[in-house]
C-alpha positions as CSV (number, residue, x, y, z in Angstrom):
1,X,3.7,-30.4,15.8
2,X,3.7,-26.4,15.0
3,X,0.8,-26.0,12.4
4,X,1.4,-24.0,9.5
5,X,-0.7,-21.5,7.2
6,X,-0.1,-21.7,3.9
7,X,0.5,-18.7,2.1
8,X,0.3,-17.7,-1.3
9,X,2.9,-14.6,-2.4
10,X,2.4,-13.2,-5.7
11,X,5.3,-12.1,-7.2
12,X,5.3,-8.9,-8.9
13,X,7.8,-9.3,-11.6
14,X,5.4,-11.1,-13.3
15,X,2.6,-8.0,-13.3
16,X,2.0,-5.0,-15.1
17,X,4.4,-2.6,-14.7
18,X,2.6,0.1,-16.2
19,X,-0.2,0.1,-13.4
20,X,1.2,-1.8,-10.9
21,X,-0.9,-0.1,-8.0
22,X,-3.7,-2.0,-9.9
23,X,-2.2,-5.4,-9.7
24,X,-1.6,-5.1,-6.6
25,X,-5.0,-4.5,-5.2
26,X,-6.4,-6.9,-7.6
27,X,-3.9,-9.6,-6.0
28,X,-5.1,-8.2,-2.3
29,X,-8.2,-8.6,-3.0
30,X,-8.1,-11.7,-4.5
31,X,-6.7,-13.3,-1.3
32,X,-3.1,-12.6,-1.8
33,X,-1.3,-13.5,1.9
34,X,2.3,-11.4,0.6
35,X,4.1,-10.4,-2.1
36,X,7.1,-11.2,-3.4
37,X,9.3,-8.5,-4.8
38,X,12.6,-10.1,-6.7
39,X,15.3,-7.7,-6.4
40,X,18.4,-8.7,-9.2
41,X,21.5,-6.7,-9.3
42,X,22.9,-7.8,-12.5
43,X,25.8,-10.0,-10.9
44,X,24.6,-12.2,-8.6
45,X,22.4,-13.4,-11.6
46,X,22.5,-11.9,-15.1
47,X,19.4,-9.6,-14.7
48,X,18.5,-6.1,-13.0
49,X,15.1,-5.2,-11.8
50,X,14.6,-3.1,-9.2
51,X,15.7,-1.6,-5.7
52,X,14.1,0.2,-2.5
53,X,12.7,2.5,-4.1
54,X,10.2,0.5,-5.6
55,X,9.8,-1.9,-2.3
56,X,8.9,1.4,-0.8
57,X,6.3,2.3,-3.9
58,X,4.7,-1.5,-3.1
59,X,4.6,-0.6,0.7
60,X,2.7,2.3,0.0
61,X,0.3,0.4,-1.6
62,X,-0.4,-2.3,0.9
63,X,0.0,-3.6,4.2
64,X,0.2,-7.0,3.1
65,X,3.7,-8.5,4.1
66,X,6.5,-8.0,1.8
67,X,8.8,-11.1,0.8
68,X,12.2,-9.5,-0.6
69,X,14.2,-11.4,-2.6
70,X,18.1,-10.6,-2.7
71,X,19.6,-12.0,-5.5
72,X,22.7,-9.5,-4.9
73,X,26.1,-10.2,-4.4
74,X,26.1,-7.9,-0.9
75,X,23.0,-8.4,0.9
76,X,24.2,-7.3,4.1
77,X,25.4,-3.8,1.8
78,X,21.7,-3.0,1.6
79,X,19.6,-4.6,4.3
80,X,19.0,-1.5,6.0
81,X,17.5,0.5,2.8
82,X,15.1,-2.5,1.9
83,X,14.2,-2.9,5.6
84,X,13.5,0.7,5.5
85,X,11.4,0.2,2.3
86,X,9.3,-1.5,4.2
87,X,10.8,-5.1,3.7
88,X,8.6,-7.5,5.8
89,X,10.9,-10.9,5.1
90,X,14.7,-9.6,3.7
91,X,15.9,-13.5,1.9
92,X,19.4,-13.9,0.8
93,X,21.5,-16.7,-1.4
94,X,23.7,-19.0,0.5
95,X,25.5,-18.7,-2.5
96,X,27.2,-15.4,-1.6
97,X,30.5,-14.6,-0.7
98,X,29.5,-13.0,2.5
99,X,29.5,-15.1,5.5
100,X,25.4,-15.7,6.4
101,X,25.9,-14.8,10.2
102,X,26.9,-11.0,9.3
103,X,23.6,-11.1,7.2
104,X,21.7,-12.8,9.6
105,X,22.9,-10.8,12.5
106,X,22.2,-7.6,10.4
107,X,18.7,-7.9,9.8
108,X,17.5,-9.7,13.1
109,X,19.1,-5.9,13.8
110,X,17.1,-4.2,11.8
111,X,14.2,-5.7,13.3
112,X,13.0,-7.7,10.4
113,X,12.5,-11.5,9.4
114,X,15.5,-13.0,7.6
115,X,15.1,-16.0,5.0
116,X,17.8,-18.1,3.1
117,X,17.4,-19.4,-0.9
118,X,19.4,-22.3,-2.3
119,X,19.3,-22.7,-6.2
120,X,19.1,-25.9,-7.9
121,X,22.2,-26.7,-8.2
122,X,23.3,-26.2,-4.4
123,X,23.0,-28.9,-2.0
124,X,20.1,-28.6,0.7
125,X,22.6,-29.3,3.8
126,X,24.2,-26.1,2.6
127,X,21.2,-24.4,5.1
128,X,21.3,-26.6,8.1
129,X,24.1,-24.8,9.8
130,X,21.4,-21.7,9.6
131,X,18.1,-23.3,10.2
132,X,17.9,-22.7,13.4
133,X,18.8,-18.9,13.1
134,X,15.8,-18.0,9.9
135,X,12.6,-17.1,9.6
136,X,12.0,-18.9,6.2
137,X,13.8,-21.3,3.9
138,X,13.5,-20.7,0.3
139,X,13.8,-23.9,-2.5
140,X,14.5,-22.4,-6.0
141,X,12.5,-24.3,-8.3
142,X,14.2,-22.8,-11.0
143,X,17.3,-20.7,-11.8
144,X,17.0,-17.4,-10.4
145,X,17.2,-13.8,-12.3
146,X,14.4,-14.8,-14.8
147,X,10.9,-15.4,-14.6
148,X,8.8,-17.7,-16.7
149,X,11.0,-20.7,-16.3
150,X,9.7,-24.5,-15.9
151,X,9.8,-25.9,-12.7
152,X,12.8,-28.0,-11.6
153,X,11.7,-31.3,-10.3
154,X,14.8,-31.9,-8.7
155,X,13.9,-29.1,-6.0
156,X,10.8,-31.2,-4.6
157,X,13.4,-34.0,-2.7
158,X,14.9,-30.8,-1.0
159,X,12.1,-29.4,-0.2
160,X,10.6,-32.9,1.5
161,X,14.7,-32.7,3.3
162,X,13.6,-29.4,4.8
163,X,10.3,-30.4,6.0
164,X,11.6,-33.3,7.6
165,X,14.4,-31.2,9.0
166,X,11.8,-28.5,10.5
167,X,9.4,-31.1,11.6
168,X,12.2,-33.0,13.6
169,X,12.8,-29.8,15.4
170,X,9.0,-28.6,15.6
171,X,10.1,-25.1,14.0
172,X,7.6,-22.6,13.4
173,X,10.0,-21.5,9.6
174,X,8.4,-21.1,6.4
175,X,9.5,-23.5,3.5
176,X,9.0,-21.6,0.4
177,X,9.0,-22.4,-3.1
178,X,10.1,-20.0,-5.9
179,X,10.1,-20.7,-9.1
180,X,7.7,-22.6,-11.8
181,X,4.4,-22.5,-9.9
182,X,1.6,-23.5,-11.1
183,X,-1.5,-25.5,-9.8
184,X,0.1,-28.7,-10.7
185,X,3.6,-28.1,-9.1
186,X,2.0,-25.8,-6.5
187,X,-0.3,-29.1,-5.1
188,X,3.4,-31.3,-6.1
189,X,5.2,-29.2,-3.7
190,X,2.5,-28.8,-1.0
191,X,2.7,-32.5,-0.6
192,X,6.0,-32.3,0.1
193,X,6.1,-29.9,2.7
194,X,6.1,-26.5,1.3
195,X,4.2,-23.6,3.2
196,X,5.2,-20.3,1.2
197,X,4.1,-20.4,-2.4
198,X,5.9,-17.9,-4.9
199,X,3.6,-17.2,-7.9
200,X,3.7,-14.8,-10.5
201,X,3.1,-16.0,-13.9
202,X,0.5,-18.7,-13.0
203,X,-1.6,-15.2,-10.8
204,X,-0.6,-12.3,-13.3
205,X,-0.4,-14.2,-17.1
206,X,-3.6,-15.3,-17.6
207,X,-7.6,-15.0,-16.5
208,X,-8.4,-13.3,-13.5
209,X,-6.1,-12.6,-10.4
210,X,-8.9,-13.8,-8.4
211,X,-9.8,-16.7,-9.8
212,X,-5.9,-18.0,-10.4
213,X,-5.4,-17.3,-6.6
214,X,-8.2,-19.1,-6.1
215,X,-7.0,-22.4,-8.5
216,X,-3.9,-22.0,-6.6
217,X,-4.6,-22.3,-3.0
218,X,-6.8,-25.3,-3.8
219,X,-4.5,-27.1,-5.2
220,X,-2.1,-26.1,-2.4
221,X,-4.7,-27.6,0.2
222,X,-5.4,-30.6,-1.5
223,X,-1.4,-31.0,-1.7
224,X,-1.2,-30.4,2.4
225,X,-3.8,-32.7,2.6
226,X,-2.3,-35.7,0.1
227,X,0.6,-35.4,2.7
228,X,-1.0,-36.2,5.7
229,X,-3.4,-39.2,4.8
């Protein structure tokens, strides 16, 4: 069976804004494995945060990989600026009115990893007709286009579907979490076959980045490890 890392991706929504160089080599050196960069166009979810520009600004400052999130109603519209950013992983909604192969077909293009997000209230066999075509899955653990939010317990059955799923097929594809992280739901969600952790408040809100990093990917490990006693 393919072995997985797990990865911890802060996401930078969640940090200072008005030094975010600093966050970010905090994070880094802290033992960040990404970041995540959540990218909100006011219709595809009722918030707007930032575009390329700034995924650019982030690349600048690291050569950690960069996890973009599109919560935009035309992905496929902007792949190519936010692989030119310096995207590392471009992830779109299934949810979208665009069909997922143009996307898909688009960024494996562009020469960048591709990766699919389901919120809570879509059903996980929405993604099996693109498994086999991603480089990650993502499980919303809460409602996208805010951050902050409590942790959806709903999403930890899909995520144990997708693990199942990808170990059936011995696929090397992230399973990431987004949404509501903390140590308890980051160990909760380890179990159940996440790989790709998305943390921002539970890194950036309180303490140190280092030590909260730290918190995390123990409870992370102990998680991976609960699940294969």
């Amino acid at each position: 069976m393919t072995k997985r890392p797990l990865r911890l991706a802060p996401s930078l929504l969640s940090a200072d804004f008005s030094d975010l160089g600093a966050a970010i080599r905090e994070a880094e050196a802290g033992g960040a494995d990404a970041f995540h960069l959540d990218v909100m166009d006011g219709h595809f979810v009722p918030n707007i945060t930032f575009g390329p520009a700034l995924v650019a600004a982030v690349r600048r400052c690291t050569r950690l990989p960069l996890d973009v999130h599109l919560m935009i109603e035309e992905p496929a519209r902007y792949l190519e600026a936010f692989a030119a950013a310096g995207g590392t992983t471009l992830v779109f909604h299934l949810e979208i009115r665009e069909d997922p192969a143009v996307v898909i077909d688009l960024a494996r293009k562009l020469g960048v990893d591709v990766g699919a997000a389901i919120r809570p209230d879509t059903p996980v066999d929405r993604v099996w007709p693109w498994i086999d075509r991603l480089d990650q899955v993502m499980v919303m653990g809460v409602h996208p286009g805010f951050s902050g939010q409590k942790f959806i317990p709903g999403a930890l059955p899909k995520i144990q579907a997708v693990r199942e799923r990808l170990d059936r097929e011995d696929s090397p594809v992230d399973l990431s979490i987004d949404g509501g992280i903390t140590t308890e739901t980051a160990r909760e969600t380890a179990r159940a076959g996440a790989t790709f952790f998305v943390c921002g408040n539970s890194v950036f809100g309180h303490g140190t980045v280092a030590e909260n990093l730290a918190a995390l990917r123990a409870a992370v490990h102990q998680g991976a490890s609960d699940a294969v006693r």
